[in-house]
ROVEX-586113 format. One record per residue (C-alpha): residue number from 1; x, y, z; residue in three letters. Coordinates in nm, 2 decimals. Layout:
<nodes>
{node NUM {X Y Z} "Ala"}
...
</nodes>
This chain:
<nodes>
{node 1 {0.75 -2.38 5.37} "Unk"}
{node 2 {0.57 -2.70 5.29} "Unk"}
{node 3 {0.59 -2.91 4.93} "Unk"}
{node 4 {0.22 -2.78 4.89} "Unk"}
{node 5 {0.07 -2.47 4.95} "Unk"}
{node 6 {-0.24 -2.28 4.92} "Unk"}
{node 7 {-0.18 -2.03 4.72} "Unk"}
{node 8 {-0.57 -1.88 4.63} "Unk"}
{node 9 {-0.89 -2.01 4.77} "Unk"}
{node 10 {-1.11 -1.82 4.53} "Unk"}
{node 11 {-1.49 -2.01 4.48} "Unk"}
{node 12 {-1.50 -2.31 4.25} "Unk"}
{node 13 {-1.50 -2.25 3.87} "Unk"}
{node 14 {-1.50 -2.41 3.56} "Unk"}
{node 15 {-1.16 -2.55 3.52} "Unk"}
{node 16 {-1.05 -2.52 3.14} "Unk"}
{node 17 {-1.04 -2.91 2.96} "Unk"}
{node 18 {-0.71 -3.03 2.87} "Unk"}
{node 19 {-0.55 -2.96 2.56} "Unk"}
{node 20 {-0.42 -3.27 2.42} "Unk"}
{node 21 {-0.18 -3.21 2.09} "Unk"}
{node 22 {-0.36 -3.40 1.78} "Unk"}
{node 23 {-0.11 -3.69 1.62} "Unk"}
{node 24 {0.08 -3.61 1.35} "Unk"}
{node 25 {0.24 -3.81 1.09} "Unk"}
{node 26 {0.59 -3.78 0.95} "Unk"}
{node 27 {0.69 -3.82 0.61} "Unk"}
{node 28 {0.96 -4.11 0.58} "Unk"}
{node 29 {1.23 -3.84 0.48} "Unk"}
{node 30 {1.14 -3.65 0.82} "Unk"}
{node 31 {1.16 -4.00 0.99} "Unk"}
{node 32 {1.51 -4.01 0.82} "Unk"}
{node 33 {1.62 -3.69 0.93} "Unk"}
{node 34 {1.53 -3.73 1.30} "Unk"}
{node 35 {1.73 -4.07 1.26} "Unk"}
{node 36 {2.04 -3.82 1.19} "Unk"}
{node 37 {2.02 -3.50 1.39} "Unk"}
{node 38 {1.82 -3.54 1.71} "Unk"}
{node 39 {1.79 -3.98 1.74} "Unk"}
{node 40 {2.13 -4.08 1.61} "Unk"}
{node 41 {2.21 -4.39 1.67} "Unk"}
{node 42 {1.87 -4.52 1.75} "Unk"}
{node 43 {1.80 -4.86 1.69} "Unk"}
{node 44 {1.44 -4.90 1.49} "Unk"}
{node 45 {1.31 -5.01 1.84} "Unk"}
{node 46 {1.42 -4.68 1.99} "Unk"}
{node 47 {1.34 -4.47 1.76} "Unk"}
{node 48 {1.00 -4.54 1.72} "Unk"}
{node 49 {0.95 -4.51 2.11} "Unk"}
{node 50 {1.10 -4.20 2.07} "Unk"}
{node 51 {0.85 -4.08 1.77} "Unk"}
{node 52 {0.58 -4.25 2.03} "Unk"}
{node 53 {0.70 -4.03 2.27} "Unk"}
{node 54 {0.70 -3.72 2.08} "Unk"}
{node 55 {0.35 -3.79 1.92} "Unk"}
{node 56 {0.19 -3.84 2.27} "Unk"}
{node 57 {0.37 -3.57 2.45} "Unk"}
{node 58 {0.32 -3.33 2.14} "Unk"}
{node 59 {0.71 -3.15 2.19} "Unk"}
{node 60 {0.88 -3.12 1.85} "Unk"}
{node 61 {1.17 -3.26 1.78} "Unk"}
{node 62 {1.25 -3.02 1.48} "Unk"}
{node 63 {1.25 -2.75 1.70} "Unk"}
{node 64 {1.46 -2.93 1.96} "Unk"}
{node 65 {1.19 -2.94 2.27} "Unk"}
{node 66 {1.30 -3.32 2.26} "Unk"}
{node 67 {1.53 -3.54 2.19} "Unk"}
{node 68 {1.73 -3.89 2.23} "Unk"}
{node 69 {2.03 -3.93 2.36} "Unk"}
{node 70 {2.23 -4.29 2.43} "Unk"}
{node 71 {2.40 -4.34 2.75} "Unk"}
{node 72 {2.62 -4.63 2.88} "Unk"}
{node 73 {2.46 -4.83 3.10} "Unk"}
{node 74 {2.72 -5.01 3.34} "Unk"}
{node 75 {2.48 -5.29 3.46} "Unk"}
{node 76 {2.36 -5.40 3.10} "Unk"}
{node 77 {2.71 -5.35 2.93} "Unk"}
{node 78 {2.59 -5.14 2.69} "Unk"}
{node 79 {2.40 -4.76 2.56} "Unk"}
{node 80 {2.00 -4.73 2.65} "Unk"}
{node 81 {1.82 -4.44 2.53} "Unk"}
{node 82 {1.76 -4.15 2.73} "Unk"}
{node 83 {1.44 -3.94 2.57} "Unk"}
{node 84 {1.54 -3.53 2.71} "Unk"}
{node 85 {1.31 -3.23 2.70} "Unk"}
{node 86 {1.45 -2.89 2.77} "Unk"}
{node 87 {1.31 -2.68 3.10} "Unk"}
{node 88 {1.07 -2.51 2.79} "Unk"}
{node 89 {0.91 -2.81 2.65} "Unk"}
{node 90 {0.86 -2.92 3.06} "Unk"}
{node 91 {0.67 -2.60 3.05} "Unk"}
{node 92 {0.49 -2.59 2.74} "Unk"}
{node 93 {0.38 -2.95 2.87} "Unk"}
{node 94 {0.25 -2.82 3.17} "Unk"}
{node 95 {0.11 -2.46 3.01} "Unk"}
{node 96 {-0.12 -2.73 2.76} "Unk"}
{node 97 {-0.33 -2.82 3.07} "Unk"}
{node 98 {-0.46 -2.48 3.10} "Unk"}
{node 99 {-0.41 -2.52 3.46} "Unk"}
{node 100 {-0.03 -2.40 3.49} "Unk"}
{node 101 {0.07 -2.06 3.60} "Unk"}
{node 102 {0.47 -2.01 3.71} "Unk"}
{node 103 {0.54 -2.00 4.11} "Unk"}
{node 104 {0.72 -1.76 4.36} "Unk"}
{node 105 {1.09 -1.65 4.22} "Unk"}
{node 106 {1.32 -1.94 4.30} "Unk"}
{node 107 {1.49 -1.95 4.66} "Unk"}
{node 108 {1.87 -2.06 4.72} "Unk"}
{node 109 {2.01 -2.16 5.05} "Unk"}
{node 110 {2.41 -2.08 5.08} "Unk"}
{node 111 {2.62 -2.24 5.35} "Unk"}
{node 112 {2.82 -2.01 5.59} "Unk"}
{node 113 {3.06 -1.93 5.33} "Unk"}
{node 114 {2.85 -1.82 5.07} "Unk"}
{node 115 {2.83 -2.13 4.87} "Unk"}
{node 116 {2.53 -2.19 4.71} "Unk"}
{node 117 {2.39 -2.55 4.85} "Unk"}
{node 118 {2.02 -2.56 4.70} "Unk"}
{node 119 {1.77 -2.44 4.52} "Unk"}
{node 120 {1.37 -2.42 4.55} "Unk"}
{node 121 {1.15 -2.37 4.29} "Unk"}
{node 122 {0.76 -2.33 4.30} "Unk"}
{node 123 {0.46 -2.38 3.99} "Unk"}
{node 124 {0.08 -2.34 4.04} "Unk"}
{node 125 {-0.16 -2.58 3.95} "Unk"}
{node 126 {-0.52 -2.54 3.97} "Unk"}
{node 127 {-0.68 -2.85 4.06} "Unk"}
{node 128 {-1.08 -2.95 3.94} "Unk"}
{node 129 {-1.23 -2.75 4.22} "Unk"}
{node 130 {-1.11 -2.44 4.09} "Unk"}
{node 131 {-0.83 -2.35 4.35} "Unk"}
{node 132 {-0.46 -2.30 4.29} "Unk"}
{node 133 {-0.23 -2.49 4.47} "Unk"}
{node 134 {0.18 -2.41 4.49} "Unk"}
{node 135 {0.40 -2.71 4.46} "Unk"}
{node 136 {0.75 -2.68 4.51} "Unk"}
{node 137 {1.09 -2.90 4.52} "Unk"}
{node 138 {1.42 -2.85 4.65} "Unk"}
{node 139 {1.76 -2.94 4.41} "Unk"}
{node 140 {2.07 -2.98 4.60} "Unk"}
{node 141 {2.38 -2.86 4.46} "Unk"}
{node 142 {2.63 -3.12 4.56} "Unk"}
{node 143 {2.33 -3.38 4.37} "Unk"}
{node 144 {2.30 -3.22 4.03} "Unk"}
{node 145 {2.65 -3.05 3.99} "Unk"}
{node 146 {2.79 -3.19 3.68} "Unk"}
{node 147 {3.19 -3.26 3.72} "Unk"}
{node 148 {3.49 -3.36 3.44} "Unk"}
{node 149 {3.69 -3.60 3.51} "Unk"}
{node 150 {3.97 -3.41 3.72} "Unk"}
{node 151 {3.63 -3.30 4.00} "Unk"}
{node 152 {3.64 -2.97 3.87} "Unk"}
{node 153 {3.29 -2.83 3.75} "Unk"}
{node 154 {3.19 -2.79 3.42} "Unk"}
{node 155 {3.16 -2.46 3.26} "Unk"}
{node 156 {2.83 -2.37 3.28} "Unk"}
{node 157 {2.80 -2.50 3.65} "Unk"}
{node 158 {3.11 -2.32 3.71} "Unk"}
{node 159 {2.98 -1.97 3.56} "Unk"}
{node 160 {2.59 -2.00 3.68} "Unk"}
{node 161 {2.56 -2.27 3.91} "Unk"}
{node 162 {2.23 -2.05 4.02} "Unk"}
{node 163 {2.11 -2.09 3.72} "Unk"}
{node 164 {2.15 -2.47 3.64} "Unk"}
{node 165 {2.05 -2.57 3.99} "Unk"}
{node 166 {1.75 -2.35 3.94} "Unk"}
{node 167 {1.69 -2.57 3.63} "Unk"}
{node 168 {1.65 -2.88 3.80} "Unk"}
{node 169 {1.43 -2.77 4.10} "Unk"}
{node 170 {1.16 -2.65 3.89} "Unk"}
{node 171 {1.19 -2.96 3.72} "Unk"}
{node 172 {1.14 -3.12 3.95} "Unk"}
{node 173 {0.86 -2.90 4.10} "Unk"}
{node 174 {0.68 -2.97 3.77} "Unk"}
{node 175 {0.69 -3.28 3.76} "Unk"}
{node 176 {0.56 -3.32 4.09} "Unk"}
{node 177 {0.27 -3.06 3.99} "Unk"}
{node 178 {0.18 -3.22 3.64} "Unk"}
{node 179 {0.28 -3.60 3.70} "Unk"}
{node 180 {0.06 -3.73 3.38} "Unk"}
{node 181 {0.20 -3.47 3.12} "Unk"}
{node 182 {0.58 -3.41 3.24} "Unk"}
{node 183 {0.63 -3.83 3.37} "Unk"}
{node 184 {0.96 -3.93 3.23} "Unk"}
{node 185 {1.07 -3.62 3.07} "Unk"}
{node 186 {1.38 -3.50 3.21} "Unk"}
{node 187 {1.63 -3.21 3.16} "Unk"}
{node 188 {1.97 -3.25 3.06} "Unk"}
{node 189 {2.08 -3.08 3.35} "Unk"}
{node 190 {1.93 -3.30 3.60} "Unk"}
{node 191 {2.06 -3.61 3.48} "Unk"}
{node 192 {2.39 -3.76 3.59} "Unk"}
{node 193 {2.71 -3.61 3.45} "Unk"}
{node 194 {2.79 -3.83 3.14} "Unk"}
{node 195 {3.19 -3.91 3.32} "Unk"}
{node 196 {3.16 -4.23 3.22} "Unk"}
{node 197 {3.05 -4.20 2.92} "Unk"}
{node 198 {3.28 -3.95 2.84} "Unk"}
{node 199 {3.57 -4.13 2.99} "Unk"}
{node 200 {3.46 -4.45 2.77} "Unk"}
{node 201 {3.40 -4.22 2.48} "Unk"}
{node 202 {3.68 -4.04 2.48} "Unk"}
{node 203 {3.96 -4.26 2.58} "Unk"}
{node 204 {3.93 -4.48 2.25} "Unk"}
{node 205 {4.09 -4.25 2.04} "Unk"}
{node 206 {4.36 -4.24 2.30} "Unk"}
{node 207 {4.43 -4.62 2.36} "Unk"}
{node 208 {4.39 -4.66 1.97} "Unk"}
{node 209 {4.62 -4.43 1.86} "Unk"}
{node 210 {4.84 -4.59 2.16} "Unk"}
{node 211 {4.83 -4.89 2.03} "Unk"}
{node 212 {4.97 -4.76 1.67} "Unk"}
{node 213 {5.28 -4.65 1.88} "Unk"}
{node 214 {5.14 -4.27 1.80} "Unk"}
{node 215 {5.13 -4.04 2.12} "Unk"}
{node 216 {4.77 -3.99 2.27} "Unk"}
{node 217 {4.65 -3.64 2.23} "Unk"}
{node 218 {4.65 -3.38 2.52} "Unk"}
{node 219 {4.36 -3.39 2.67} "Unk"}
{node 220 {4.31 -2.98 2.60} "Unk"}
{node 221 {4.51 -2.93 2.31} "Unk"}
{node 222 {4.44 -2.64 2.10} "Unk"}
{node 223 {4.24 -2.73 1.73} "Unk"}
{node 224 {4.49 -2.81 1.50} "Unk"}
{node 225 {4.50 -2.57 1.13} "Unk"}
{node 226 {4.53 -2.90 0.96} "Unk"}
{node 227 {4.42 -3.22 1.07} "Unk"}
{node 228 {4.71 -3.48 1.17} "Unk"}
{node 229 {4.72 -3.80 0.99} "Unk"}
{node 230 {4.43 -4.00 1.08} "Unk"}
{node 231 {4.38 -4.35 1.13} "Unk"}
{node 232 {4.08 -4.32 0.81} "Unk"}
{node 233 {3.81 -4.37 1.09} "Unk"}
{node 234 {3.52 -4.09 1.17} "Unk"}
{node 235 {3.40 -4.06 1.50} "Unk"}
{node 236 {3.14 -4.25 1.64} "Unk"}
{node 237 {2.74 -4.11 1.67} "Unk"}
{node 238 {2.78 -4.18 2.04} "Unk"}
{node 239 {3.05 -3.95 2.04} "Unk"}
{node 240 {2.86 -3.68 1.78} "Unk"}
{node 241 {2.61 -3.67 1.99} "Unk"}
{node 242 {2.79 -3.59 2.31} "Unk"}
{node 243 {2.98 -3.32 2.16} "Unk"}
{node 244 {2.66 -3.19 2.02} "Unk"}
{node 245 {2.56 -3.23 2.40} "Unk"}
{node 246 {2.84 -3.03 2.52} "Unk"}
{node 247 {2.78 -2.74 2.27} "Unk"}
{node 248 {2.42 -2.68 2.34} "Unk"}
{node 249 {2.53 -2.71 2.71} "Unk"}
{node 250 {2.79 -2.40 2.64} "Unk"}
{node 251 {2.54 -2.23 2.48} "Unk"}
{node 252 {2.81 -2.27 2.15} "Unk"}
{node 253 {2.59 -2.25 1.84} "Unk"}
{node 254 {2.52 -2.47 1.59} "Unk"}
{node 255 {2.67 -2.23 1.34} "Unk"}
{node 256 {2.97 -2.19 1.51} "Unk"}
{node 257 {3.04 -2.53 1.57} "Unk"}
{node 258 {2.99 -2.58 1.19} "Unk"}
{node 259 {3.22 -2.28 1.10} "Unk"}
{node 260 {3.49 -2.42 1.33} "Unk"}
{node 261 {3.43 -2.78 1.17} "Unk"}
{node 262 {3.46 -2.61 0.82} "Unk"}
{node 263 {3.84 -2.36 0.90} "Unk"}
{node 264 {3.97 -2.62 1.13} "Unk"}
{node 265 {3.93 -2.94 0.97} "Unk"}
{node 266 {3.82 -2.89 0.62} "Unk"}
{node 267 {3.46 -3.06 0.69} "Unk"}
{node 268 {3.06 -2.96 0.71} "Unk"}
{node 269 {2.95 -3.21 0.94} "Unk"}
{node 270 {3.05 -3.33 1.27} "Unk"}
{node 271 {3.00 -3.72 1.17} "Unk"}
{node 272 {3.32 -3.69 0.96} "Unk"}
{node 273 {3.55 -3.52 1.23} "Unk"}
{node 274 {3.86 -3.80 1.25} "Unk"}
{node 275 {3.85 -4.06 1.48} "Unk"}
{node 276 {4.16 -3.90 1.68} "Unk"}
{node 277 {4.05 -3.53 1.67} "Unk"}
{node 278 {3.74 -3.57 1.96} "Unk"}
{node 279 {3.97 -3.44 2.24} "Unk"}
{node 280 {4.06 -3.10 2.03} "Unk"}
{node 281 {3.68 -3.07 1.94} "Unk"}
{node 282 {3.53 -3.10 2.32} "Unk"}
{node 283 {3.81 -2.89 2.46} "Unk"}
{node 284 {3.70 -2.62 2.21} "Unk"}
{node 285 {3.37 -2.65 2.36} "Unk"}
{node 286 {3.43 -2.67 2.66} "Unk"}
{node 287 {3.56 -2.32 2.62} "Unk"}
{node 288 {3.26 -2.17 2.54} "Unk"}
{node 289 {3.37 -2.22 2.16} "Unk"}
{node 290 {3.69 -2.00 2.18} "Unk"}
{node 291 {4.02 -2.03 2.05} "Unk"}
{node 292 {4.30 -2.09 2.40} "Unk"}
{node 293 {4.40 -1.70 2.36} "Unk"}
{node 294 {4.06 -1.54 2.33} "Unk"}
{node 295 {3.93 -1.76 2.62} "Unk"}
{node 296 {4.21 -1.65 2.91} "Unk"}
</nodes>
């Protein structure tokens, strides 16, 4: 099957205008409270591209269809922003043209041993003359799969890889299909596993604690009923945000993850987890937000 295929030839018609989402302004508390939830760790300069972005792309932030994320970047030495959308708000961007319609059911290609080794997915666009075209794009699994640090695959891409890899081919196929309302946007799932990052992130606690002659944590240990003795430091936003990451990636609500915050370690929000507790926390989510017994 080609990229691009004809998909109706019906006569020309009016083709419905654009719907372009009217600006809206934010009140300097709401600016605030993006700053701390969905933007941490924004410098001013990032954050107001990321309002920018928002504003122009009309996803809400509030209700999660977008947000910021800081990743290292090895060749500058140091975290960029990365602006993330979620496959809905690549949809609802493409559904605001008026010209959208979702494709064929997604097709996956196994090798000879069943494993799955790519993904196609397909969207509709109808162009000015009034006919719909089918766009598609192919995800390969060995491109997108998201690893830990040992090679083995992370949960979700352990549990639905169809799923996930499904993820990134449509879009993909979107973005091909609606390049001047889905340009930039990405999915969590199609960007690089966050190894280094996590490696970087979570190592510190380690090599500090180390370096007080204290043993480094496990690196799965099970969440402790009271916290050790900490070294009086919180953990950092990069760090917040990648285990607020993880947990929407395990599908661990924000609920639980409080509630767990709250019995395990005596606090409401994640920023004041202790410096040397991030291991205990990630391994928890990691499991799908289960203790080690309930998750055999």
């Amino acid at each position: 099957m080609t990229d691009e295929t004809h998909a109706n030839a019906e006569e020309p018609r009016a083709v419905p205008p654009v719907r372009r989402s009217a600006p809206y302004l934010l009140t300097p508390e709401q600016v605030a409270l993006i700053k701390r939830t969905v933007a941490q760790g924004a410098t001013d300069d990032e954050l107001q591209l990321f309002l920018e972005v928002c504003r122009t792309t009309g996803l809400n932030p509030f209700l999660r269809q977008i947000h910021a994320l800081k990743r290292w970047d090895a060749e500058l030495g140091r975290e960029v922003i990365t602006i993330q959308v979620g496959i809905d708000g690549l949809r609802l961007q493409a559904e605001r043209t008026g010209r959208y319609a979702p494709g064929d059911d997604t097709l996956f290609r196994d090798d000879a041993e069943g494993q799955l080794r790519a993904a196609q997915a397909f969207v509709k666009k109808q162009t000015q003359d009034g006919t719909w075209h089918q766009y598609s794009a192919v995800a390969h699994f060995q491109e997108y799969a998201q690893r830990k640090k040992d090679g083995t695959l992370r949960r979700m891409w352990r549990e639905k890889p169809r799923v996930m890899l499904a993820k990134c081919a449509e879009a993909l196929a979107l973005r091909k299909g609606f390049p001047a309302e889905t340009a930039g946007l990405y999915i969590p799932e199609e960007l690089p596993a966050l190894e280094d990052e996590e490696a970087r992130l979570i190592e510190m606690p380690r090599r500090r604690s180390a370096a007080a002659g204290s043993p480094a944590p496990a690196t799965t240990p099970a969440p402790p009923t009271v916290p050790p003795a900490a070294s009086g430091r919180t953990i950092t936003p990069s760090q917040v945000r990648l285990l607020h990451g993880r947990a929407g990636t395990a599908n661990v609500p924000e609920e639980a993850l409080q509630a767990h915050l709250r019995e395990s370690y005596g606090i409401e929000n994640l920023s004041d987890l202790p410096f040397e507790q991030v291991d205990a926390v990630l391994a928890w989510v990691e499991r799908g937000g289960t203790e080690p017994d309930d998750a055999a």
